[in-house]
N, C-alpha and C positions, 0 to 999 in steps of 0.2 A: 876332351871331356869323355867320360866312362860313361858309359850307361850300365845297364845288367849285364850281366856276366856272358861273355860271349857276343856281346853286341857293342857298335861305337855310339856312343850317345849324340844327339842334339843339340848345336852348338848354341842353341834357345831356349829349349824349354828341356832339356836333357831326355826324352826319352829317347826310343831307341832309332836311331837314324837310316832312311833310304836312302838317300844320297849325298854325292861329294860335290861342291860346284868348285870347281880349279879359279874361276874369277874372284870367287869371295873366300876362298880358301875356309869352306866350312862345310862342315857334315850336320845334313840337317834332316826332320823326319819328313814326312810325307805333308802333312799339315801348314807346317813351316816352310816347307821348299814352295807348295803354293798359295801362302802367304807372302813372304819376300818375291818368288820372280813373278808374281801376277800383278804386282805395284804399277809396273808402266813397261813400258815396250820396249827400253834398252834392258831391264833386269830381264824380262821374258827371254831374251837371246842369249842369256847365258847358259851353257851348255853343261849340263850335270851327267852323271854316271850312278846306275843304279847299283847301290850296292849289295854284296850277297849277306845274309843272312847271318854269316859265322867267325864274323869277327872276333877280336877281343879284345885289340884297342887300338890307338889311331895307328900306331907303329904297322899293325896286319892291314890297317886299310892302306895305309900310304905304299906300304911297302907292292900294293898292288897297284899303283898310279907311277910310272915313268916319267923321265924328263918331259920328254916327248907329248906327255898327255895321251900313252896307247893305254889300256885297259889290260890287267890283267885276270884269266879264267876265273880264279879263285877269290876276287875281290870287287868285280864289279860287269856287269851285264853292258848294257844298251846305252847308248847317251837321249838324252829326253829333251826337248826345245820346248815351252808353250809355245812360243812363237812360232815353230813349224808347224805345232796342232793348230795354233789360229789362223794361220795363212792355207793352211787344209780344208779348215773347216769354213771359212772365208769364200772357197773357190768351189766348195759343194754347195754353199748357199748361193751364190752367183750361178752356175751352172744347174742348179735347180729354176731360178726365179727366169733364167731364158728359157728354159722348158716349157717352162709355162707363158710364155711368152709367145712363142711360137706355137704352143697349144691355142691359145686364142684366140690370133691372127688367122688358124686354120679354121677352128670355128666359124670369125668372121666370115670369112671368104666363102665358104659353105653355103652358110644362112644367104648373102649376097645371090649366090649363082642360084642358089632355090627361088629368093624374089624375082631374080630376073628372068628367070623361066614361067611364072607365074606372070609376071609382067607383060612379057610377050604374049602368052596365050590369053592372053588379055584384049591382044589386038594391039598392043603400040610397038612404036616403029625399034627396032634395035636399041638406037643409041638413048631414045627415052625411056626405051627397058631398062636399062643399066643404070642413065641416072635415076629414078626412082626406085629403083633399087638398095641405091649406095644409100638415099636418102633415109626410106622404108629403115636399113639399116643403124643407122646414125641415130633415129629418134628412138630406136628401141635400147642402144645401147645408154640413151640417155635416160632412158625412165629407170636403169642399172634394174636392183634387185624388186623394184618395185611391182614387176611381173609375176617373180616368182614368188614371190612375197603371198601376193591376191590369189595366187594359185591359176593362173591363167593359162591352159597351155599353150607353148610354146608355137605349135605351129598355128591357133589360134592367131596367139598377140601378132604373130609375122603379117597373117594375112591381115589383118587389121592395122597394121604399120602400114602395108603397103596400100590398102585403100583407103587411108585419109592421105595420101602422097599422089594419089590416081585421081581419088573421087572429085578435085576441084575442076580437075581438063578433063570430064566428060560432056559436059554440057547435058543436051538431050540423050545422049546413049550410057548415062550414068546406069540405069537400069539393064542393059544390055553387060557392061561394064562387069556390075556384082555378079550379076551371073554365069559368067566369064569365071569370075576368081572363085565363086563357090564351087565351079567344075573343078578346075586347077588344083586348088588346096583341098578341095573337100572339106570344106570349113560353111556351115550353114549359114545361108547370107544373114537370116537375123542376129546370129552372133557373133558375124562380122564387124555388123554394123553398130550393137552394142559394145564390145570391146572399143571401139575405135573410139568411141564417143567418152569411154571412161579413160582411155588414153589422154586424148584434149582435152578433160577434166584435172589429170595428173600434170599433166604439160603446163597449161594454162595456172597450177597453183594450186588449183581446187582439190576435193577428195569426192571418190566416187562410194557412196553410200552402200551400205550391205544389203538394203532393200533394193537398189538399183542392178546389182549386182546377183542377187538372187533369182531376179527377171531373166536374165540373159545366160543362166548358168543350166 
């Protein structure tokens, strides 16, 4: 099929043709070629050749296509796959999403060794450092975006993670305790203990009020 003068037309819609796909034995334009090989994942494999520009008719294109299937200079450029573009772009999606995957786990782990240093200077033993800690951790990643949301900061909502995780095994040294953590974080115990409170509020189900929230802000 001819298209304009100087060009091989489209075995579809006749305009003028980018490529030759040797499986379907057709010269098709650019439109068309990703129409037909984007149908399903066996047509995507099939492997086209870009054609040059200065055809005239199928005789000059063919005549640049070999037994073989090698290319020749004057008739046709690069070979093209979707399938190798989606398998590409497939594996930059995958290796971005572990990025950030391990972007997180770092965060976590972070935020963790922060509680636990706070923990300890708290006065508890090692290993109750750590699991209140892991704990403090856990519940914060459970209230997700709900922190940032309220506008809470961050090292804020921690230390208030980690003293509703503390505050129930102080007993009589609960007071000793916050003062402990208001050293450590530098987080003012009154807003320690308000966060924490609208924490248990979220946890619990509940919502914590903008007038409650305006107290402790």
């Amino acid at each position: 099929m001819a298209g304009e003068k100087g060009t091989v037309g489209c075995e579809l819609c006749g305009g003028v043709a980018a490529v030759h796909c040797a499986a379907d034995s057709a010269f098709l334009c650019a439109a068309c070629d990703a129409k037909v090989h984007g149908a399903n994942f066996l047509a995507s494999r099939h492997l086209r050749r870009r054609l040059a520009v200065d055809h005239a008719d199928h005789a000059d294109a063919d005549a640049g296509l070999t037994d073989s299937g090698s290319e020749s200079s004057s008739s046709s450029s690069s070979c093209v796959s979707t399938a190798d573009s989606t398998s590409a772009a497939a594996a930059r999606g995958a290796a971005g999403r572990r990025s950030k995957l391990r972007q997180r786990r770092r965060r976590r782990a972070r935020a963790e060794v922060v509680l636990e240093g706070w923990a300890k200077r708290m006065g508890l033993a090692p290993g109750a450092a750590r699991w209140r800690a892991a704990r403090a951790a856990a519940a914060l990643r459970a209230l997700g975006r709900g922190v940032s949301a309220s506008r809470v900061p961050l090292r804020v909502a921690m230390a208030a993670a980690l003293w509703s995780e503390v505050c129930g095994c102080g007993g009589g040294e609960a007071g000793a305790l916050l003062r402990r953590l208001e050293a450590g974080a530098h987080v003012p115990a009154r807003l320690v203990l308000a966060v924490a409170s609208w924490m248990a509020a979220r946890t619990a189900g509940g919502r914590a009020t903008q007038e409650g929230w305006a107290e402790c802000s």
